[in-house]
C-alpha positions in Angstrom: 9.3 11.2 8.8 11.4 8.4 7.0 12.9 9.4 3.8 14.0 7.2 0.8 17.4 6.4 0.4 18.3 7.0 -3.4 15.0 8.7 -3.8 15.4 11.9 -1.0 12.0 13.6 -2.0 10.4 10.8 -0.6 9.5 9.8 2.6 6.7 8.5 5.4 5.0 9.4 8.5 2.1 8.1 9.7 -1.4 9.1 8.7 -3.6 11.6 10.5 -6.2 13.9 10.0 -4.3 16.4 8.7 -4.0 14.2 5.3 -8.0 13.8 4.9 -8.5 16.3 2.3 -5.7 15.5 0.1 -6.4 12.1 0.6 -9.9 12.2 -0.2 -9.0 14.1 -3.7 -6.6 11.4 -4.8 -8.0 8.6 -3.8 -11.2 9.6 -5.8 -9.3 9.5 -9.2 -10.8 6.4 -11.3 -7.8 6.0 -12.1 -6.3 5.1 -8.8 -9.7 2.7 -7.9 -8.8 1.3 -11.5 -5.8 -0.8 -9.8 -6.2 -1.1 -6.0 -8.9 -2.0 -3.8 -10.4 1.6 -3.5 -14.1 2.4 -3.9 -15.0 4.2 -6.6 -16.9 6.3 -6.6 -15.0 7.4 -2.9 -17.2 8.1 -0.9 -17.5 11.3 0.7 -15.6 10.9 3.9 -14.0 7.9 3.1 -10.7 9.0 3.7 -11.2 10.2 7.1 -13.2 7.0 8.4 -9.8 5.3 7.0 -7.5 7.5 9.1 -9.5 7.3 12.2 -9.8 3.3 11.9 -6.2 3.4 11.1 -5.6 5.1 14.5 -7.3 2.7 16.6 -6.5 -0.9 14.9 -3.1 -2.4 16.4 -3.3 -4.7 13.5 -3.2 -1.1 10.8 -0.1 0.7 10.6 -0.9 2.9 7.7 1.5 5.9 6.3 1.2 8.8 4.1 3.3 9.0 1.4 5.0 11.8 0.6 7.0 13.4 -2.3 8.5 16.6 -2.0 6.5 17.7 1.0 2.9 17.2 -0.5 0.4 14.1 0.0 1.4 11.2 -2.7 -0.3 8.1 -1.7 -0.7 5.7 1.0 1.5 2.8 2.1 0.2 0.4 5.0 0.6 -2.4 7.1 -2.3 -4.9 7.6 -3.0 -7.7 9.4 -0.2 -7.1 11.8 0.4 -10.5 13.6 3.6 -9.8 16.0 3.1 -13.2 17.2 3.1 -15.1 14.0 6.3 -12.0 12.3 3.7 -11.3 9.5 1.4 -8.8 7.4 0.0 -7.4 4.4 1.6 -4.7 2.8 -0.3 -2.5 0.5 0.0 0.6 -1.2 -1.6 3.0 -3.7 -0.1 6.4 -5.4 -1.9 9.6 -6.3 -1.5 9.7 -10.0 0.2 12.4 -10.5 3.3 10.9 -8.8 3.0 7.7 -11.0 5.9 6.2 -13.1 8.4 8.4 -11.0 9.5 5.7 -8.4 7.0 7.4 -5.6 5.4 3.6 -5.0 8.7 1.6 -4.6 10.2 4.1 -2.8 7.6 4.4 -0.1 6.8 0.3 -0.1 10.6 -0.2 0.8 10.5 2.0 4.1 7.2 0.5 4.8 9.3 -2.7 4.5 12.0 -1.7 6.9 9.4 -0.6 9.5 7.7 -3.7 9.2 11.3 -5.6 10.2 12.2 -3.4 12.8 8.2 -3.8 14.3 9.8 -7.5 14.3 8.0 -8.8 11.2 10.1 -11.5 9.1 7.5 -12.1 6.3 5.3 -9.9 4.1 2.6 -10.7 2.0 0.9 -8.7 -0.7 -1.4 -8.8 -3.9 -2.2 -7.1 -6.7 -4.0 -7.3 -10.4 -2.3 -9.2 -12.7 -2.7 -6.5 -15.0 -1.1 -4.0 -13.2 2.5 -4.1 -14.1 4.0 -1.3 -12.6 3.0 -2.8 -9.1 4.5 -6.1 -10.1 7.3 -4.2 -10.7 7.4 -2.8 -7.6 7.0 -5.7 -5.5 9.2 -7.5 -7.8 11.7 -4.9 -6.9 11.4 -5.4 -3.5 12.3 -8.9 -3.2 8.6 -10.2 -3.3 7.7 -13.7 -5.1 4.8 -14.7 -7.0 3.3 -18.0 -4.7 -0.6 -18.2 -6.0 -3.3 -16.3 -7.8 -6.7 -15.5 -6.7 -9.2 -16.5 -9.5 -12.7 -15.9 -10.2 -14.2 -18.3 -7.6 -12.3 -16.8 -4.6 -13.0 -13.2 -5.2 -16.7 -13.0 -3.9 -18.6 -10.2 -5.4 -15.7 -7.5 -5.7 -15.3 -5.4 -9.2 -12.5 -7.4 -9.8 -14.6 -10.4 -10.2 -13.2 -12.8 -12.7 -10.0 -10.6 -12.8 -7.1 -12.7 -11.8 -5.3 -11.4 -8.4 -1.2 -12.7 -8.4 -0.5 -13.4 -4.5 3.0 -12.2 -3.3 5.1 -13.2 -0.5 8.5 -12.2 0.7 10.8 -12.8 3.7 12.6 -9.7 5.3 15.9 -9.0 6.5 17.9 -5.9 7.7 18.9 -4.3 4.4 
């Protein structure tokens, strides 16, 4: 497991199975569907089918977040491209751990495992409503370069919401 510097009751390691059921509780908050890309209702099930995809996608490197020992959240990697240095990094954070650094904390060792997987670039999104992840891409040395509007999102819930697109180059820090 990775732990946060400046943060120790925080750390990573990579999902499995044995996160399902905690996984499945949190990620079933409407709260936590309320800012990320999460069904709601979750489906019964849903976090399992997540973990096992996660397990057998090259392109997914998805993590478990954890704070103080117990299931906080997941932080992931998607649309790995080794070739092209890139990917997506997103993130969500049971509830119960928001406002206590839990999200930035996690996203910033996801960040340093995606430079030493070789990545140089990040990308990233998120509701330009939600603040606190702002925030915590902000944080992280992540830049504002477009905005997803209405006619771009398809049929999502988000529809006519407006999605800020990040971006951000890595280095060894």
């Amino acid at each position: 497991m990775q732990m946060a510097q400046g943060n120790p009751g925080i750390g990573i390691e990579p999902l499995g199975p044995k996160h399902a059921d905690a996984m499945q509780r949190c990620a079933a908050d409407p709260k936590v569907s309320a800012t990320s890309d999460l069904l709601h209702p979750y489906p019964d099930g849903e976090a399992m089918r997540y973990i096992a995809k996660a397990t057998q996608l090259p392109s997914l490197h998805a993590f478990a977040i954890l704070v103080d020992g117990a299931f906080g959240g997941v932080v992931s990697l998607h649309h790995v491209d080794h070739k092209g240095g890139i990917a997506q990094l997103q993130y969500w954070v049971a509830v119960p751990m928001w406002g206590r650094g839990t999200a930035t904390a996690a996203a910033r060792l996801a960040v340093r495992y995606a430079y030493e997987l070789g990545l140089r670039r990040l990308r990233s999104r998120c509701l330009e409503t939600n603040a606190a992840s702002r925030r915590v891409l902000e944080k992280l040395g992540f830049e504002v370069c477009g905005s997803l509007g209405e006619e771009t999102q398809g049929s999502t819930r988000f529809r006519g919401a407006r999605v800020l697109r990040y971006r951000c180059r890595i280095s060894c820090k």
